[in-house]
C-alpha positions as CSV (number, residue, x, y, z in Angstrom):
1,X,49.9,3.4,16.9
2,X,48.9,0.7,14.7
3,X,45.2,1.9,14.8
4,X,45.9,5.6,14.4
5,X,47.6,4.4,11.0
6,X,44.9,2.1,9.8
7,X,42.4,5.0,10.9
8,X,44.3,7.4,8.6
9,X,44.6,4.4,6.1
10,X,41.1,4.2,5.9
11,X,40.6,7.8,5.7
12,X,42.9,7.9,2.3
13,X,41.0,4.9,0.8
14,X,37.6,6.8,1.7
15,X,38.4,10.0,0.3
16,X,40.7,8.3,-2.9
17,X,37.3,6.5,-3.5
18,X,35.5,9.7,-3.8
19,X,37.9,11.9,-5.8
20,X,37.7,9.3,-8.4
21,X,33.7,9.0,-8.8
22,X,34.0,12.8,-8.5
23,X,36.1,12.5,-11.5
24,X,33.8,10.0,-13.4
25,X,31.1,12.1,-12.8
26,X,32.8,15.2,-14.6
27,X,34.0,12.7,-17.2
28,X,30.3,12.0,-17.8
29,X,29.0,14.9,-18.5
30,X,27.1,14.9,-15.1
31,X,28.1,17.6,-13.1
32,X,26.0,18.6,-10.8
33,X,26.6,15.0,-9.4
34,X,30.0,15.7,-9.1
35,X,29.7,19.1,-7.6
36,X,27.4,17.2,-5.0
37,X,30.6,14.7,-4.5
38,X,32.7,17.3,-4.2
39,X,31.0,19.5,-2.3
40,X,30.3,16.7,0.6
41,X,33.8,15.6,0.3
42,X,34.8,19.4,1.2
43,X,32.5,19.6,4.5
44,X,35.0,19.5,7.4
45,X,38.0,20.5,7.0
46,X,38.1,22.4,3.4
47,X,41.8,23.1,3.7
48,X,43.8,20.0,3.9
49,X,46.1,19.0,1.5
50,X,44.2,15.7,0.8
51,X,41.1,17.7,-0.3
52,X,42.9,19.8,-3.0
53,X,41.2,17.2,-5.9
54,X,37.7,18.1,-4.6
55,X,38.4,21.9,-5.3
56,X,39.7,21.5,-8.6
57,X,36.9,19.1,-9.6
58,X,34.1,21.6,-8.2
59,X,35.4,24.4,-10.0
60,X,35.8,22.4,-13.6
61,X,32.0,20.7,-13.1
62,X,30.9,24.1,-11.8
63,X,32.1,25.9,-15.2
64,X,30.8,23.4,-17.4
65,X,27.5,23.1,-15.9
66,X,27.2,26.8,-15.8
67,X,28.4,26.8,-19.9
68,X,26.0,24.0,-20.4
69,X,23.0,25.2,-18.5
70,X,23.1,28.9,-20.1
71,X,23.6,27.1,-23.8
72,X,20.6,25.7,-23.5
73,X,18.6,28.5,-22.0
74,X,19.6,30.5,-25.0
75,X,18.7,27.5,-27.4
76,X,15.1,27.2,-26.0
77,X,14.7,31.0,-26.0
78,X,15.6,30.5,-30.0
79,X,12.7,27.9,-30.1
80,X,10.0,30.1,-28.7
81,X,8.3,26.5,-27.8
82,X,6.2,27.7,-24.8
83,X,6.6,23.7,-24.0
84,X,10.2,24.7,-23.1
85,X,9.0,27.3,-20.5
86,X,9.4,25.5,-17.6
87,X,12.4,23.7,-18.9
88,X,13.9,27.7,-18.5
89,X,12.8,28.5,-15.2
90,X,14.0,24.9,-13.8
91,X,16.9,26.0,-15.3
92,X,17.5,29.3,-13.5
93,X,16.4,27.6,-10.5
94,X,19.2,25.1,-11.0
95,X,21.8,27.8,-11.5
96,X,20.7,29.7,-8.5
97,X,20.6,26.8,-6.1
98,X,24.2,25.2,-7.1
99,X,25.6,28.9,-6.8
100,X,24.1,28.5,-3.1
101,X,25.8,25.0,-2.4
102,X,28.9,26.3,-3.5
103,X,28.7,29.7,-1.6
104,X,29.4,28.7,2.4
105,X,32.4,26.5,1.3
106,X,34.5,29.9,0.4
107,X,36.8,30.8,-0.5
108,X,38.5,27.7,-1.4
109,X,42.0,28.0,-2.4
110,X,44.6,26.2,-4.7
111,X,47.9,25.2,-2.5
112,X,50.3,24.7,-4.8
113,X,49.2,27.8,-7.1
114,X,48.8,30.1,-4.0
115,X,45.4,31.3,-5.7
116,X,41.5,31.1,-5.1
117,X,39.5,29.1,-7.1
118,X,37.2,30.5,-9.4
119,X,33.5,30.4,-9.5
120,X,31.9,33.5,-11.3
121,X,28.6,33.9,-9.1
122,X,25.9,35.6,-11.3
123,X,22.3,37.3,-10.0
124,X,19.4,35.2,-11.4
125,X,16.7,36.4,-9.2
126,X,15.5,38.4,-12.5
127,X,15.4,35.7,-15.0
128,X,13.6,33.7,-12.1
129,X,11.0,35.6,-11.6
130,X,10.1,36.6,-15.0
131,X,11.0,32.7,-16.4
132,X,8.1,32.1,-13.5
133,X,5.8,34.7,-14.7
134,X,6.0,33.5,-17.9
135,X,5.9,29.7,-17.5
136,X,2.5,30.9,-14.9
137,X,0.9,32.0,-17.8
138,X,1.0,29.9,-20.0
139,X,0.0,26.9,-17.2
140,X,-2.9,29.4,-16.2
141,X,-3.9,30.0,-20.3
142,X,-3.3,26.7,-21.4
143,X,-5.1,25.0,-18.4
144,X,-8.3,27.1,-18.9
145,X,-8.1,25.6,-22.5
146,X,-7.9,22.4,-21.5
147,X,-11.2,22.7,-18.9
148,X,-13.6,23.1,-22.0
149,X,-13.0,19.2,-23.1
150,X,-14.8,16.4,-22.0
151,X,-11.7,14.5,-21.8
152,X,-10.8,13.5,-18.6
153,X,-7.4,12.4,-19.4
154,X,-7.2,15.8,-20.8
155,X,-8.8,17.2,-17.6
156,X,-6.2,15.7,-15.2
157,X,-3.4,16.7,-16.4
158,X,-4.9,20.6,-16.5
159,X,-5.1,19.2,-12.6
160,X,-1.4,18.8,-12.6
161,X,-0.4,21.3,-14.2
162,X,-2.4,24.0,-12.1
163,X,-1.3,22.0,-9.2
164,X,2.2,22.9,-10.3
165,X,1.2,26.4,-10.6
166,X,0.0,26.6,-7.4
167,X,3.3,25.0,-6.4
168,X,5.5,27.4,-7.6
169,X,3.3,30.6,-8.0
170,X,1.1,30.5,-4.7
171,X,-2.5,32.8,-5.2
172,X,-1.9,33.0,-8.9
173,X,-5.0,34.3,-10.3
174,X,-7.9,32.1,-9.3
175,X,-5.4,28.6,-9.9
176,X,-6.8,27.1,-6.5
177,X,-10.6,27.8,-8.0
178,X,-9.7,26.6,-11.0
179,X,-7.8,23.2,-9.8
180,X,-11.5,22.2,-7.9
181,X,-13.0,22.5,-10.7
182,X,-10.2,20.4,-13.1
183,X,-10.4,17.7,-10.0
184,X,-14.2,17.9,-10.0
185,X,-14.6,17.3,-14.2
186,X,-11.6,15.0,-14.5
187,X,-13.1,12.6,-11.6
188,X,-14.9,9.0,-12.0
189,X,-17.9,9.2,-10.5
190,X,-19.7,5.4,-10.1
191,X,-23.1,4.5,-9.1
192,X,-23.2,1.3,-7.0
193,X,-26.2,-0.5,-6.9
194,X,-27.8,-4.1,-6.6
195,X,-30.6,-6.0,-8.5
196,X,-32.3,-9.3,-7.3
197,X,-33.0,-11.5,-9.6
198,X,-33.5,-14.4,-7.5
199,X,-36.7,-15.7,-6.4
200,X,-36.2,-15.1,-2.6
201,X,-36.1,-11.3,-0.3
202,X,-32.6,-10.5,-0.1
203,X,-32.9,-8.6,3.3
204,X,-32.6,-4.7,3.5
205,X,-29.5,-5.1,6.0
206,X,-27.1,-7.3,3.6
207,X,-27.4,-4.8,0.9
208,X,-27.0,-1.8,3.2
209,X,-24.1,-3.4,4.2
210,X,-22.9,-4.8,0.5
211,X,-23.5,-0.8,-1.0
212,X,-21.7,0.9,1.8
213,X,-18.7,1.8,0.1
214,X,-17.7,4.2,2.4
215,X,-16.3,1.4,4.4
216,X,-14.2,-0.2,1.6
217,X,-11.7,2.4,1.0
218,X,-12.0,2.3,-2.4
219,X,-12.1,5.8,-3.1
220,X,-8.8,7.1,-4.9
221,X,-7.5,10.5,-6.6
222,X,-10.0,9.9,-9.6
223,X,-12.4,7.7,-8.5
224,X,-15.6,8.1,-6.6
225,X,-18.2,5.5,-5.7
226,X,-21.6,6.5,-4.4
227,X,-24.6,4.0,-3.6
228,X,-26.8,6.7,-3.8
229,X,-26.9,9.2,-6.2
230,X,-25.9,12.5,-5.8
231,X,-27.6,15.7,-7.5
232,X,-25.7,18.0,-9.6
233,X,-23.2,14.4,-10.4
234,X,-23.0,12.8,-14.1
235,X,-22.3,9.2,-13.2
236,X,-19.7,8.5,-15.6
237,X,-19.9,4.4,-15.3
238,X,-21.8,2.1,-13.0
239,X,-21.2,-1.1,-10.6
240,X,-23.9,-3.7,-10.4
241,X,-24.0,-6.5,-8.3
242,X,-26.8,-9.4,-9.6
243,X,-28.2,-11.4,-6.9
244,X,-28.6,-14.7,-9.1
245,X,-29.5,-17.1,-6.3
246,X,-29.8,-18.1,-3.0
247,X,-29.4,-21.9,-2.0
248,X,-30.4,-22.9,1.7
249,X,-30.1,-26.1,2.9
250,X,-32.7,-27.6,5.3
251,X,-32.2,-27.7,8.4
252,X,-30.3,-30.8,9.3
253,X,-29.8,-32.8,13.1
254,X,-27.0,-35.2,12.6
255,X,-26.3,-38.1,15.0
256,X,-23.5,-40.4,15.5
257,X,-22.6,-42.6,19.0
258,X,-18.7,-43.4,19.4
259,X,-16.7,-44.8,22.3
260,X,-13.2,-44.4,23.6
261,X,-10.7,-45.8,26.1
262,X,-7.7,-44.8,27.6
263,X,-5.1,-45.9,30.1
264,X,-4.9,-43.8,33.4
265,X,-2.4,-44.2,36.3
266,X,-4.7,-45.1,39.8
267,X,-2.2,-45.1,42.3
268,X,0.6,-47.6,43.1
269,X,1.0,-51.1,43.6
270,X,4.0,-53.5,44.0
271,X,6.0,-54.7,41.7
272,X,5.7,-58.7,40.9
273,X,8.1,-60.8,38.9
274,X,6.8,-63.1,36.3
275,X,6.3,-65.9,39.2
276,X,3.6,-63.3,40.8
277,X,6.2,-62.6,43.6
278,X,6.6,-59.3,44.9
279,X,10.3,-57.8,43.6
280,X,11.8,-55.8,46.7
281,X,14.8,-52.7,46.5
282,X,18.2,-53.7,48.2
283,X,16.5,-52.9,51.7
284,X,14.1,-55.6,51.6
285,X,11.2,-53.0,50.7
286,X,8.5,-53.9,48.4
287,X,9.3,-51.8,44.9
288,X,6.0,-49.3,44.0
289,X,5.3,-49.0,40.3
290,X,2.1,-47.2,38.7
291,X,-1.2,-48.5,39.1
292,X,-2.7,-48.6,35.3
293,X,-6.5,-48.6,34.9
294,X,-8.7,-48.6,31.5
295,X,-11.1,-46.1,31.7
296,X,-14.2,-45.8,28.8
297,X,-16.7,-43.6,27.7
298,X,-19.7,-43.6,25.2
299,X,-20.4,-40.2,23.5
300,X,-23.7,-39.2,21.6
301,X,-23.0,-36.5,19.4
302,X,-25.5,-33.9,17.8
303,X,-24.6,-31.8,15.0
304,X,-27.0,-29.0,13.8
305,X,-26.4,-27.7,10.3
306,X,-27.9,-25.6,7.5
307,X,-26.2,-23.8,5.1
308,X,-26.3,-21.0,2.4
309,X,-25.1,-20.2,-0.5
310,X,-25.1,-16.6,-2.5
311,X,-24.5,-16.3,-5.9
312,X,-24.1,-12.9,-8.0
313,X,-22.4,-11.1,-10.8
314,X,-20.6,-8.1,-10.7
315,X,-21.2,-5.8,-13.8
316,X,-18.9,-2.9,-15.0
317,X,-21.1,-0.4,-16.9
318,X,-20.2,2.3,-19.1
319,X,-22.9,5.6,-18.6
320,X,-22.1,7.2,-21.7
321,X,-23.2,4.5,-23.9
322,X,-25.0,1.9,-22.1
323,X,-22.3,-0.6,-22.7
324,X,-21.0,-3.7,-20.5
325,X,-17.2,-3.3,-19.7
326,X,-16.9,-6.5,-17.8
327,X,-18.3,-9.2,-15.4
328,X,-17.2,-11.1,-12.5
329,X,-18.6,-13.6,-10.7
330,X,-19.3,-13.0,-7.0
331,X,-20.1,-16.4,-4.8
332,X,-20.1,-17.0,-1.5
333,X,-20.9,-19.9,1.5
334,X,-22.1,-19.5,5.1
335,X,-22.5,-22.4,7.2
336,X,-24.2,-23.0,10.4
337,X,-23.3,-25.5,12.7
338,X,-23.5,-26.6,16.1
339,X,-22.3,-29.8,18.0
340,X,-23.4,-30.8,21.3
341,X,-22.9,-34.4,23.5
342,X,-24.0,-36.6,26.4
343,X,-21.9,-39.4,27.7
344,X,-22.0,-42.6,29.8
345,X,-18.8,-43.5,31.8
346,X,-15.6,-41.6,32.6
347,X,-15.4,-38.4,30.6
348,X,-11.2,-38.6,31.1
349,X,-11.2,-41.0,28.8
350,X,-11.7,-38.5,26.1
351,X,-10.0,-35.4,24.6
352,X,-9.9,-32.1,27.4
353,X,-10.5,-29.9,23.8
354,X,-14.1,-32.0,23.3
355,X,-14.9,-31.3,27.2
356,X,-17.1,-27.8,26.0
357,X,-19.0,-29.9,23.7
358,X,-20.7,-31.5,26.9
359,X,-21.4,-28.2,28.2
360,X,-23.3,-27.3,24.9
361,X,-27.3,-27.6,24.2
362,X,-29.5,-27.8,20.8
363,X,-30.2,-24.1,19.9
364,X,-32.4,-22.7,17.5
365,X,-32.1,-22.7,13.9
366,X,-31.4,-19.4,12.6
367,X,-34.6,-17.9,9.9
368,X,-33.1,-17.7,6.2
369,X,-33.4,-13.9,6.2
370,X,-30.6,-14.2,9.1
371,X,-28.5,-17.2,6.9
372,X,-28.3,-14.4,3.9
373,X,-27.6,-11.9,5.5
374,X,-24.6,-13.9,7.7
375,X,-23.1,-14.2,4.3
376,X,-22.1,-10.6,3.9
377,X,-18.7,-10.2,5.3
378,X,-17.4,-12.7,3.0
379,X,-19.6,-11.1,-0.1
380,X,-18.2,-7.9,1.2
381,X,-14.4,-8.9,1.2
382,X,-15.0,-10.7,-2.2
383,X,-16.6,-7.6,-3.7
384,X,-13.7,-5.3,-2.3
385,X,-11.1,-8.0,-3.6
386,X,-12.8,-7.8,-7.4
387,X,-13.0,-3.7,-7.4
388,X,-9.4,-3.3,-6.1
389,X,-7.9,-5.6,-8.8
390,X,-10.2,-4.6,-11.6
391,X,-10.2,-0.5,-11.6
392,X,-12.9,1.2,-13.6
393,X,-10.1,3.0,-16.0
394,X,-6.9,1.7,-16.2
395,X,-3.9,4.5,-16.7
């Protein structure tokens, strides 16, 4: 019994809880919030006495929102500010869809009054569909004015807007024609390219590799890069990458000799007191402790190494006047190395992690062409990093 009336005791905080931000919210001036509130808090079972709040709440925020929403319809309508066109049809749209959140809950009656609560439903399907045609209009009109500038600021927001048209008036005229071409002239289009101005052959593959930017994911909404120019494209700004100069070290065989010891248990052997007597258990036996040996080794190491270094700039170019935007440095470091060993003595003496070193042989060196080019997935990730933090057009 105890729970059933801290259930129900929970139930009555709950719903208190609600009626009251339901109230704030008409107190507010924010209506539809509180029809929302209300309308939620009526779901179940609409006709207990505990939900009577809800209903007169819903039909007071449901009155003033209606007042409100058709006062300013009328006000706009007084404007004639096409700008206010869609502000009318959002409007309708609003009045039609609470009228629909509202409608499954009824009727919802008043106990104490013994009366249905009011909510005058009206038919906006009219001033829908002609608020739409009108606010299509001027979105189609206004957008085709807006394609003839160069502006691509200007441009995408004839994208939006036809997108919204599109949205809310599917087929209109020729909008989805006309949104291709609004995406198409309101896009960054970037040439990517490389120059070398080092002394050296920067090989073919690195800046294949470096210029596919179809594998960087850098294409967004309004920006396109293309390593290879495209007909019937106006490159609107351009990404350079400057090979400066390519450092490679010589090739280097580095020697060092090292020896180690360790400790390691060989068998058993009794146990002597400091007299050199053997210490036996309580049955006269001879006590076994661990047999310690030292074991050593000597190690020859060989190290190969050789190492590059790639340094570039990265220049932001704008087409349509020649002009450098920015610059950012681009450097990277690839290193080649390999270690290999011979030993005298007992290998267990060292670590088990430098066993594979033992195992290993001298290799060849790799050319230079092949130390470049092993640079790339680092110039890559660099060039990637500098793009995605430094946009061509910032918005």
């Amino acid at each position: 019994m105890k729970k059933l009336y801290s259930f129900l005791f929970l139930i009555a905080i709950t719903m208190g809880c609600g009626v009251r931000q339901t109230r704030d919210y008409v107190a507010t001036g924010d209506y539809d919030a509180a029809i929302t509130n209300a309308v939620d808090g009526l779901r179940g079972n609409k006709n207990a006495k505990g939900k009577q709040d809800y209903i007169y709440l819903l039909e007071e925020a449901f009155a003033k929102a209606k007042e409100r929403d058709l006062r300013n319809i009328q006000a706009w309508f007084k404007d004639a500010n096409p700008q206010n066109l869609e502000k009318v049809y959002s409007t309708y749209l609003q009045l039609n869809n609470r009228q629909e959140m509202i409608r499954p809950l009824l009727p919802l009656r008043f106990i104490k009054e013994n009366k249905e609560a009011q909510f005058p439903f009206d038919d906006y399907s009219d001033q829908i569909v002609s608020s739409k045609n009108a606010l299509s209009k001027f979105l189609y009109d206004n957008s085709k004015a807006l394609l003839v500038t160069k502006d691509k600021l200007t441009l995408r927001r004839a994208f939006d807007d036809l997108t919204y048209l599109e949205k809310i008036n599917p087929n209109y005229k020729d909008t989805s024609k006309l949104i291709d071409e609004a995406r198409f002239k309101g896009t960054d289009f970037v040439s990517v390219y490389s120059k070398n101005e080092t002394n050296m052959v920067i090989p073919v593959r690195l800046e294949n590799d470096l210029l596919d930017f179809s594998t960087y994911g850098l294409n967004d909404k309004w920006t396109i890069y293309h390593s290879n120019k495209q007909k019937g494209i106006t490159y609107d700004y351009s990404v350079a990458i400057n090979f400066r100069a390519i450092n490679i070290s010589p090739e280097q065989i580095k020697e060092r000799q090292f020896e180690k010891e360790k400790q390691i248990k060989d068998g058993l052997k009794n146990l002597v007191d400091t007299n050199g007597h053997v210490v036996k258990d309580s049955l006269g036996k001879p006590i076994k402790v661990d047999n310690m040996k030292t074991i050593k080794i000597s190690i020859y190491e060989f190290s190969q190494i050789k190492a590059t270094q790639v340094t570039a700039k990265v220049d932001y170019i704008d087409f349509t006047n020649n002009q450098l935007l920015q610059s950012f440095p681009l450097a990277s470091e690839f290193i080649f190395t390999n270690t290999y060993a011979t030993y005298k003595g007992d290998k267990r003496a060292t670590e088990d992690s430098y066993y594979p070193t033992f195992n290993q042989r001298a290799v060849p060196f790799p050319t230079n062409e092949q130390m470049v080019y092993d640079t790339g997935n680092d110039l890559k990730a660099k060039l990637k990093d500098i793009i995605s933090r430094n946009k061509i057009r910032r918005q």
